[in-house]
C-alpha positions as a Python dict, from the first residue, in 0.01 Angstrom:
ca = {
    (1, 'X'): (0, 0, 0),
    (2, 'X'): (168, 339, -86),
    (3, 'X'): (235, 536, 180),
    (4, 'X'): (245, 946, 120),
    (5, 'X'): (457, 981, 453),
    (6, 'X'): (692, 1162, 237),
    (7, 'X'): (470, 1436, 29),
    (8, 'X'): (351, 1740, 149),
    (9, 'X'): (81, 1753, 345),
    (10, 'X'): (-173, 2030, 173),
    (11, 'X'): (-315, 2367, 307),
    (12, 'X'): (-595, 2272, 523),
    (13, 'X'): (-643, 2690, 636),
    (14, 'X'): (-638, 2811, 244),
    (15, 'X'): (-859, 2444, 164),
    (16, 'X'): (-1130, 2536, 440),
    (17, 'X'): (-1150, 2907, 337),
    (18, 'X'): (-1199, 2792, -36),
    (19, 'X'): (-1452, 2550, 72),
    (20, 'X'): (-1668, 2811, 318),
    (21, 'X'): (-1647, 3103, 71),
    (22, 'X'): (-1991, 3200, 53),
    (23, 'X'): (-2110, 3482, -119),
    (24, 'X'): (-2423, 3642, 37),
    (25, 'X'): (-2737, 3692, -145),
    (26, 'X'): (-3013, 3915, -118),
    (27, 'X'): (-3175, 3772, 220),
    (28, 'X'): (-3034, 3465, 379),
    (29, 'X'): (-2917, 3319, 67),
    (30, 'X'): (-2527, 3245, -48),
    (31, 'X'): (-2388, 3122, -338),
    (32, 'X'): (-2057, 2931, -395),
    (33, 'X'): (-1869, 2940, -709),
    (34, 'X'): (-1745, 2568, -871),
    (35, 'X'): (-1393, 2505, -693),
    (36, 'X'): (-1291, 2217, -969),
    (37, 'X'): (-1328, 1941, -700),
    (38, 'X'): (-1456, 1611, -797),
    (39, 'X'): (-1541, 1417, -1061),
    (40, 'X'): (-1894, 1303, -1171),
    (41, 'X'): (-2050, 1436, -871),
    (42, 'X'): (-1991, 1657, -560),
    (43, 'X'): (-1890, 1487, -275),
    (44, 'X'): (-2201, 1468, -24),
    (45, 'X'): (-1993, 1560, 270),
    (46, 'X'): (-1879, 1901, 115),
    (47, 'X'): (-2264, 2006, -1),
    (48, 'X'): (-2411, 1916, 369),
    (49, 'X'): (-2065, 2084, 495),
    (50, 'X'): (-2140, 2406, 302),
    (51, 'X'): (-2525, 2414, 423),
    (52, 'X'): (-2456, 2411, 773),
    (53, 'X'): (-2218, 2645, 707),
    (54, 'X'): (-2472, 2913, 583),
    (55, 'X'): (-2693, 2809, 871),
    (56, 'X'): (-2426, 2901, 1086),
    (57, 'X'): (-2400, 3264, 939),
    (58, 'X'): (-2745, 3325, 1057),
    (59, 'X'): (-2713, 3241, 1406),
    (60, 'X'): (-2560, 3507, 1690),
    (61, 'X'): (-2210, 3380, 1809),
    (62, 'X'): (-2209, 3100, 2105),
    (63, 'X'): (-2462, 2895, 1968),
    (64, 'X'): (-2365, 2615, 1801),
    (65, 'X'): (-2479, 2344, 1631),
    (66, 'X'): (-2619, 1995, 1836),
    (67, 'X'): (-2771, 1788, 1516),
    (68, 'X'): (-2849, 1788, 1154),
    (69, 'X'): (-3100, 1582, 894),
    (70, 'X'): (-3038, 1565, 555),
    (71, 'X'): (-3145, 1459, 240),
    (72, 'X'): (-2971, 1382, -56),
    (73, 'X'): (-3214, 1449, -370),
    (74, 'X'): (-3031, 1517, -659),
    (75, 'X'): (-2610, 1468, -759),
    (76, 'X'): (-2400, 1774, -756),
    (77, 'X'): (-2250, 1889, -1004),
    (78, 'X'): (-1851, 1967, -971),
    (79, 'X'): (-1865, 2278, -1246),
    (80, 'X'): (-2179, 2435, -1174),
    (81, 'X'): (-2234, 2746, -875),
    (82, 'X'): (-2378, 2610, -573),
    (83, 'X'): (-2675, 2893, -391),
    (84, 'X'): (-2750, 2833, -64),
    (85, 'X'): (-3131, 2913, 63),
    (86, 'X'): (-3128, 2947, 461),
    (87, 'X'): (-3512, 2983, 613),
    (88, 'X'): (-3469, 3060, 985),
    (89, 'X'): (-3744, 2864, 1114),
    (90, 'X'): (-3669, 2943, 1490),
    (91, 'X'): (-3516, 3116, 1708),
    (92, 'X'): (-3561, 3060, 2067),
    (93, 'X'): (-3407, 3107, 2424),
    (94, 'X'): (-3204, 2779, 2429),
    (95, 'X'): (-3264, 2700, 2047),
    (96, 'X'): (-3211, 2796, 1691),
    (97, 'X'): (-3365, 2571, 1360),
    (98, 'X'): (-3259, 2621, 1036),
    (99, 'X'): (-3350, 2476, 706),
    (100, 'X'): (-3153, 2508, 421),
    (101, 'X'): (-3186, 2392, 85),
    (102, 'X'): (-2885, 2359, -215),
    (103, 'X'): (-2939, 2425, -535),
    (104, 'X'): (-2826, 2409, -921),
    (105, 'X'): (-2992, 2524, -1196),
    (106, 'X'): (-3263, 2655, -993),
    (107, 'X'): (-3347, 2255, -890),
    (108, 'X'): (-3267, 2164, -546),
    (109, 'X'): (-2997, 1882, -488),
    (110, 'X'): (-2997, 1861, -88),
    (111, 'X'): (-3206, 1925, 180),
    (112, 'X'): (-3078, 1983, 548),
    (113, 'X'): (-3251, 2088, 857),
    (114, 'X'): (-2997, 2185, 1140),
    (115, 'X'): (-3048, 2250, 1532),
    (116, 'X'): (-2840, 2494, 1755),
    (117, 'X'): (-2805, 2507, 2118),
    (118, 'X'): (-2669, 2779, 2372),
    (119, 'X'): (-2432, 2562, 2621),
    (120, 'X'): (-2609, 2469, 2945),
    (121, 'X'): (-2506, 2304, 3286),
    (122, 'X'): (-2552, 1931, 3276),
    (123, 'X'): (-2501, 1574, 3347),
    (124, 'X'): (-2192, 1463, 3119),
    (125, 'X'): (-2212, 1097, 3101),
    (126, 'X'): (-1899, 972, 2954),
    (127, 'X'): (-2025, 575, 2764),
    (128, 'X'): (-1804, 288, 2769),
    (129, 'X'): (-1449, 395, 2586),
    (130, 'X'): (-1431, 277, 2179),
    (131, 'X'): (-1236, -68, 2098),
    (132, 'X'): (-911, -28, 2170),
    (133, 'X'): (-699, 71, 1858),
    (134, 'X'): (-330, 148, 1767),
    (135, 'X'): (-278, 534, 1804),
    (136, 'X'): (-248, 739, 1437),
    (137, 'X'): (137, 773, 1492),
    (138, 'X'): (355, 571, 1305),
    (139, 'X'): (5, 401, 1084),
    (140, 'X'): (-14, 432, 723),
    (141, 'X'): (-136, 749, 501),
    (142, 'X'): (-338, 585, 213),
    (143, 'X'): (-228, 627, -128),
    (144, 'X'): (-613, 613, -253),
    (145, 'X'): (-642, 980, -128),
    (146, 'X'): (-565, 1080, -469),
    (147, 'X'): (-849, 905, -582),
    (148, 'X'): (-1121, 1079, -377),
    (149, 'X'): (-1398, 1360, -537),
    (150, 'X'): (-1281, 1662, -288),
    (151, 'X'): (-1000, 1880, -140),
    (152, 'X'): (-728, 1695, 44),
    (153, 'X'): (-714, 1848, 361),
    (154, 'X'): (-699, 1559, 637),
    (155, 'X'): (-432, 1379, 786),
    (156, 'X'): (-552, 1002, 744),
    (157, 'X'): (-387, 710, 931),
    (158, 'X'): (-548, 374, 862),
    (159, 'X'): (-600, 123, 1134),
    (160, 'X'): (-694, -165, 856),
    (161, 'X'): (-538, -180, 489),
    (162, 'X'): (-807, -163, 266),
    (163, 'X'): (-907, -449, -2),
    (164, 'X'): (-595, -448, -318),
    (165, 'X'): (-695, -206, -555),
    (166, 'X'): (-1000, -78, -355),
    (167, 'X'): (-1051, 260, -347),
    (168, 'X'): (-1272, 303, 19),
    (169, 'X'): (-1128, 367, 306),
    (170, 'X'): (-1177, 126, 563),
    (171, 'X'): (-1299, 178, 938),
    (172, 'X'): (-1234, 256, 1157),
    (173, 'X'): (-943, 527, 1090),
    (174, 'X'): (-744, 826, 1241),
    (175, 'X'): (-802, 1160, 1088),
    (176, 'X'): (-768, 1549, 1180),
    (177, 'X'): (-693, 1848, 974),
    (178, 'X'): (-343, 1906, 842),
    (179, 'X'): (-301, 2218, 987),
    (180, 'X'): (-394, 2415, 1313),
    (181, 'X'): (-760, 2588, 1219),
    (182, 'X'): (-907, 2882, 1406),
    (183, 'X'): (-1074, 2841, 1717),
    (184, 'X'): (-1454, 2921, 1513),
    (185, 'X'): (-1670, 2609, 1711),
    (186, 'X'): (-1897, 2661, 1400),
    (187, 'X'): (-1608, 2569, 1152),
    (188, 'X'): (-1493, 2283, 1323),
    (189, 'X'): (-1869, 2186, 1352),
    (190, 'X'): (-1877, 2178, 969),
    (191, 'X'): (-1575, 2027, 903),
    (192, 'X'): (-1694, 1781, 1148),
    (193, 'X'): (-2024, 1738, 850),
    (194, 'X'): (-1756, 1722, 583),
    (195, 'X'): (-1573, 1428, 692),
    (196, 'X'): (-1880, 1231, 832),
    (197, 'X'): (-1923, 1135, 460),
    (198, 'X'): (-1652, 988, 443),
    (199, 'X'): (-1630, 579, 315),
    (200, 'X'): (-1990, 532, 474),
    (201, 'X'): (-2171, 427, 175),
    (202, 'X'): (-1965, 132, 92),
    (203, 'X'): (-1985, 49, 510),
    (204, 'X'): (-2371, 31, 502),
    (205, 'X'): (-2321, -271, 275),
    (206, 'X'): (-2438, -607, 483),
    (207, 'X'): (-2108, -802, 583),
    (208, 'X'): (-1993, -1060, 304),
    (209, 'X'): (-2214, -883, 8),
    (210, 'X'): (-2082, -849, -307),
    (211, 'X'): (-1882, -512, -336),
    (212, 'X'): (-1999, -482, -720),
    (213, 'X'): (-2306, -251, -701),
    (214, 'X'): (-2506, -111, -983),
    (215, 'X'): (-2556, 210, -761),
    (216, 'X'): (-2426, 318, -417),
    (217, 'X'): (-2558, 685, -322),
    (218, 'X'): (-2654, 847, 11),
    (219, 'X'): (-3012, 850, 56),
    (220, 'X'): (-3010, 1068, 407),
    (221, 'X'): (-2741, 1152, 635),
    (222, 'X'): (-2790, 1242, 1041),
    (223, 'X'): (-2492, 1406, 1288),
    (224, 'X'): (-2497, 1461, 1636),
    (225, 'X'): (-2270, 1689, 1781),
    (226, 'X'): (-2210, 1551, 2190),
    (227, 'X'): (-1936, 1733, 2287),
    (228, 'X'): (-1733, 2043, 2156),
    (229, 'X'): (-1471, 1906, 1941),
    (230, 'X'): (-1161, 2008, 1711),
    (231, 'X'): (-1088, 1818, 1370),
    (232, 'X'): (-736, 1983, 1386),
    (233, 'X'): (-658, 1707, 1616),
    (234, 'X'): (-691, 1358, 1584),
    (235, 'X'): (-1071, 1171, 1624),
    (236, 'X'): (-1119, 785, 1517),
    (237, 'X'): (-1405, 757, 1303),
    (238, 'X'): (-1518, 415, 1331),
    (239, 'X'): (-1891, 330, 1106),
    (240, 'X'): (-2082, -45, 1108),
    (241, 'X'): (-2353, -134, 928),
    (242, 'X'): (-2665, -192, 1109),
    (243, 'X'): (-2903, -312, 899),
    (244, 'X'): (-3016, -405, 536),
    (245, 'X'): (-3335, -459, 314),
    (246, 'X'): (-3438, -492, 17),
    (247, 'X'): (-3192, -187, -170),
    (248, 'X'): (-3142, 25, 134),
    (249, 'X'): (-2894, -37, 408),
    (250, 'X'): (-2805, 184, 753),
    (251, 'X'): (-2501, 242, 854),
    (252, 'X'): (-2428, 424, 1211),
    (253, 'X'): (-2085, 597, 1331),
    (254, 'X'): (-1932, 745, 1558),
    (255, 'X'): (-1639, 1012, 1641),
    (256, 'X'): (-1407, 970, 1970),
    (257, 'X'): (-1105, 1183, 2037),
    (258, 'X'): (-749, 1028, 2126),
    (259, 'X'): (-848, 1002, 2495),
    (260, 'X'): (-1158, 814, 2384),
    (261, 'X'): (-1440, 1091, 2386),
    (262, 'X'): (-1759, 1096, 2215),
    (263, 'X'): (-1790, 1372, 2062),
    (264, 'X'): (-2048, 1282, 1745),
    (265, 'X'): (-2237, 1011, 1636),
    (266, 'X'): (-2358, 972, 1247),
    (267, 'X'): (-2615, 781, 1111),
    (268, 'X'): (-2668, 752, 719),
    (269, 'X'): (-2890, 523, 529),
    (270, 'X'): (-2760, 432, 149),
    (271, 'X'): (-2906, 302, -156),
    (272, 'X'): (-2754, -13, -283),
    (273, 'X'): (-2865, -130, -555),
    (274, 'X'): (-2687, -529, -669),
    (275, 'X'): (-2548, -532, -1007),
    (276, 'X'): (-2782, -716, -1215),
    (277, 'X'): (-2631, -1092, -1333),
    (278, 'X'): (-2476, -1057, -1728),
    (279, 'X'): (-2696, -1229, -1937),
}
């Protein structure tokens, strides 16, 4: 497996800024020129990255966000602008609720509704600590990186080589930001969204299924923010399938820092569809 200990690791600061650089709208709408990432399609995790995003720009400072829904309707398209719709639904003492809605060609692609919470006093219940794992120094970087549909940012060390010749990453794995970020809760938050997309499609599948599919797309995609967090240091991301029927599967995740944390959990449900038999 190649390792890419030796190349430079890129600009996560100048990455993140190009990802968040919204334009505003009349009203509480942005737009967000094509950055030349990806291939076919946008990758999920940067769309519901850059909607929460916007829904943070229309909340006061010291609220963040606790949770996000989303659904994925249509593919994004790498080339084309991006315009971000943000309908403040509430705004309350304790609570904030945004809905915001992505768009090309004046059709929506994505759907998200997002939930913000002023810190309170509380219980913090700590569950049981994640499976034991190797720490991320001195693991792997995976070569596939080069492969994926957005901006490489993240510092990936893999606790599991992946399949020969497979291109997703396996779970669970290390990963943080390349490069110290500014202390924004809201932008770690979202880059927090960003990577929750990562390899969980092709982790819904049911254990021992053929990896050949005729069509593997997020259908919807849930995060729950637990705990304040930073992706500029490390977090194991560790995602299991849960269940399967018929051409859906769910697959549920979840996000612990290096002393074992919780500090998200994701749930996602995908569409996989079998490749149909030649002949």
């Amino acid at each position: 497996m190649p390792d890419e200990t030796s190349e430079e690791m890129p600009d996560a600061r100048a990455a993140a800024a190009q990802m968040f650089a919204l334009e505003p709208l009349d009203g509480d709408a942005f737009v967000i020129a094509p950055d030349g990432h990806g291939r076919e399609r946008l990758f999920g995790g940067q769309v519901a990255a850059q909607s929460l995003r916007a829904a943070c720009l229309t909340i006061e400072p010291g609220r963040p966000p606790h949770s996000l829904h989303a659904y994925f309707i249509r593919p994004g398209m790498p080339g084309e602008p991006l315009r971000l719709d943000v309908d403040r639904t509430r705004d309350g003492r304790a609570f904030s609720t945004r809905h915001v809605t992505a768009s090309q060609g004046g059709k929506p692609i994505f759907e998200m509704v997002a939930s913000f919470h002023d810190p309170e006093p509380g219980y913090d219940w700590p569950p049981p600590e994640p499976p034991r794992v190797p720490g991320p120094e001195g693991l792997p970087r995976p070569g596939v990186l080069r492969l994926m549909r957005h901006p490489r940012m993240f510092d990936i060390r893999l606790v599991r080589r992946p399949p020969a010749d497979r291109f997703p990453l396996p779970h669970p794995f290390w990963i943080r930001a390349s490069q110290r970020l500014d202390d924004d809760p809201g932008l770690h938050a979202c880059l927090i969204t960003y990577l929750s997309d990562m390899a969980v499609v092709s982790s819904a599948r049911a254990p021992g299924s053929p990896r050949d599919l005729a069509q593997a797309v997020t259908l919807d995609h849930a995060v729950w923010f637990h705990r304040p967090a930073r992706v500029d240091e490390w977090l194991l991301y560790s995602v299991d399938p849960v269940t399967n029927h018929g051409a859906r599967g769910l697959a549920r995740g979840s996000l612990h820092t290096a002393d074992g944390v919780l500090v998200a959990s994701i749930a996602q449900e995908a569409l996989l569809r079998p490749a149909t038999p030649q002949g």
